[in-house]
N, C-alpha and C positions, 0 to 999 in steps of 0.2 A: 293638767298632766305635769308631775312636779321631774324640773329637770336633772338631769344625772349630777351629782357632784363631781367638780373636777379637782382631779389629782393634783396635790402640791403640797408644798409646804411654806412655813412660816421664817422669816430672815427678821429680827429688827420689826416685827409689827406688822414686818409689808407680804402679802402673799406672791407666792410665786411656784407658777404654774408648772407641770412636768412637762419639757420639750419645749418651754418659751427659750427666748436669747437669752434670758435674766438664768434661765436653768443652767443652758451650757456657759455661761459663763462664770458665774459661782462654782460651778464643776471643775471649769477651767483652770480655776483660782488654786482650786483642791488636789489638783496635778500638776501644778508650777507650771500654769500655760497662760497665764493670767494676760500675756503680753499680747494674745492672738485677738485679731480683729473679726469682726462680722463675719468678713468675706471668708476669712481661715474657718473659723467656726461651722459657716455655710460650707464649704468644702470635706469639711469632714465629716459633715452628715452627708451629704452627698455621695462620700465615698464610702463611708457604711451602710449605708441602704446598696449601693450597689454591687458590694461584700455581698448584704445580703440576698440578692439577686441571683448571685454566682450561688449561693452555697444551697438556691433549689436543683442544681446540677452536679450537684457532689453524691456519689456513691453512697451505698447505705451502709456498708462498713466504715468507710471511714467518719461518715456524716455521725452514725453509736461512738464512733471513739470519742468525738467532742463532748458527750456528756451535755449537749447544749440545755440551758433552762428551761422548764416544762411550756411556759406558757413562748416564747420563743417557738418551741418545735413545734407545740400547737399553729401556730400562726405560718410558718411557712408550708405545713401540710394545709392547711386552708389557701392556702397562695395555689398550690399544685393543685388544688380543685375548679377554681375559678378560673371559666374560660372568656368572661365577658371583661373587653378590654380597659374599662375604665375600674371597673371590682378590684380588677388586680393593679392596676396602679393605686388605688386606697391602699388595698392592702400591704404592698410593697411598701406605702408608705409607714404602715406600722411597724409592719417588718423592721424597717431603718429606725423608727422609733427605738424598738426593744433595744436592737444593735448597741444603740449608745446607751445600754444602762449599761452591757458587758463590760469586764475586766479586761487591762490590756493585753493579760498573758492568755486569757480566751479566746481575743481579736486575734494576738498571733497565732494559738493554736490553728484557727480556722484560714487563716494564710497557708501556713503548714500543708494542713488536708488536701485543700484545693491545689497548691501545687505538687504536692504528692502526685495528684488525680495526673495533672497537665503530663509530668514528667513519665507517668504510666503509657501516658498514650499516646508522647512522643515516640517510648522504647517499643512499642508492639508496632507502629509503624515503621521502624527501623528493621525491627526484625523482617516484619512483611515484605519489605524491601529488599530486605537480603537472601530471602526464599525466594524471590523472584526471580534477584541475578542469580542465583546456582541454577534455577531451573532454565535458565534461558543457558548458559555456560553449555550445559550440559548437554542440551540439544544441541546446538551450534555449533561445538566444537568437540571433536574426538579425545582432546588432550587434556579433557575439564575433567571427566572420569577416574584418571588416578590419581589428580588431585584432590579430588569430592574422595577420594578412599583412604587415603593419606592421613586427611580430616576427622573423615566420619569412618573406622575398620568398621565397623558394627555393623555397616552396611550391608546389606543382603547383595548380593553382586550382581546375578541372579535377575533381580528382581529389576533392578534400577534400568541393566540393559535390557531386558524387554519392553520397560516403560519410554529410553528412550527411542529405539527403534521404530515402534510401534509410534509417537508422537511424530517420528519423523514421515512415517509413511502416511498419518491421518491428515498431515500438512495438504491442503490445495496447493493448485501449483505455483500462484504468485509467492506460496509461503515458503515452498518448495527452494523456490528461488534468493529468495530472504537468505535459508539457510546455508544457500552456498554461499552467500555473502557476509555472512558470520553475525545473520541474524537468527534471530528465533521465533520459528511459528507462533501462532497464536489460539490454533483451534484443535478438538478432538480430546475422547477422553482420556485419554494415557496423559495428556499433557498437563491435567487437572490431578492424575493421581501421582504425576512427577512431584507435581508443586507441592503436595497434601504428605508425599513420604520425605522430603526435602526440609519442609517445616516442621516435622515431626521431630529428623534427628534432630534438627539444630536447636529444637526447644530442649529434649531430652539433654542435650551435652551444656547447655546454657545451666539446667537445673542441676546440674551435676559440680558444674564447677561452682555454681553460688553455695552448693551445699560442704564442698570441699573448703571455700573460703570461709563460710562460718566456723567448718571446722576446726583450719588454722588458727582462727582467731579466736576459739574459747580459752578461756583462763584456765590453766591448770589447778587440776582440786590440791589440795593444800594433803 
């Protein structure tokens, strides 16, 4: 059985292998890193394999915008198949192979992406956060109501006091109790359809205002 040829190339006569230390360091050289030792060297694969680790949890839009190399994407969609634990550490390891052929304006692209991703889903938990305190407000306290109007006019009037009413009376009575103490229930379904009209406006005037801020900010046509 004749065996695979291995990838490399030629320096001065001497061969040298793709992914050996002799590879990234001649790379090294090629980048004006020439000064980096082993352990630097070891560190940075390291830390590109684990790049590429993260970026099998990168969204699939943002993951198309990188444009990443065929055989790259090939290899982490085989990463995402493999569920036997040592396959995918191989693989992962080739994964971090590819990594280091990448350009560095790709490396940071893919920085980019991924905190994109983070900072996405910090803001939708923030949000979440703050549909919650209105909805607790609102139960809780009689004086949240024209401030929630104040906020949101749009609001159906109507509607929001029936929702809270109705959560107050679905409260048990320890929750009952909560509420005079200027807490807020926590069970029944009005309390669910508070949360659900609550996050609703707040995304609507969220999108309104990012759309008014582009707006400002287009350039005047000439």
């Amino acid at each position: 059985m004749s065996r695979k040829p291995q990838k490399g190339y030629f320096v001065k006569g001497h061969f040298v292998a793709e992914g050996s230390e002799l590879d990234l360091q001649l790379k090294a050289e090629l980048k004006g890193t020439a000064g980096a030792t082993k352990t630097d060297l070891k560190r940075e694969m390291e830390a590109l394999q684990a790049l590429g680790t993260e970026l099998l949890t990168l969204r699939a839009d943002l993951l198309a915008r990188l444009d990443l190399p065929e055989k790259l994407q090939e290899a982490l969609d085989e990463a995402r198949r493999i569920t036997n634990f040592e396959g995918k550490r191989r693989q992962m390891q080739f994964v971090g192979k590819l990594m280091r052929k990448l350009e560095d304006d790709t490396v940071a692209a893919i920085r980019a992406a991924l905190d994109e991703q983070r900072s996405g889903s910090a803001a939708e938990k923030l949000a979440l956060h703050q549909a919650e305190h209105w909805r607790d407000r609102l139960i809780a306290a009689d004086d949240a109501l024209p401030q929630w109007l104040e906020q949101f006019p749009d609001t159906d009037t109507q509607q929001v006091r029936a929702l809270i009413r109705q959560a107050r009376k679905d409260a048990p009575p320890e929750d009952k109790a909560a509420v005079s103490q200027g807490l807020a229930p926590r069970k029944g379904r009005a309390y669910r359809e508070l949360f659900q009209l609550v996050r609703e406006h707040m995304a609507r005037a969220q999108a309104h205002n990012e759309a008014s801020s582009e707006t400002h900010h287009e350039e005047p046509r000439p």
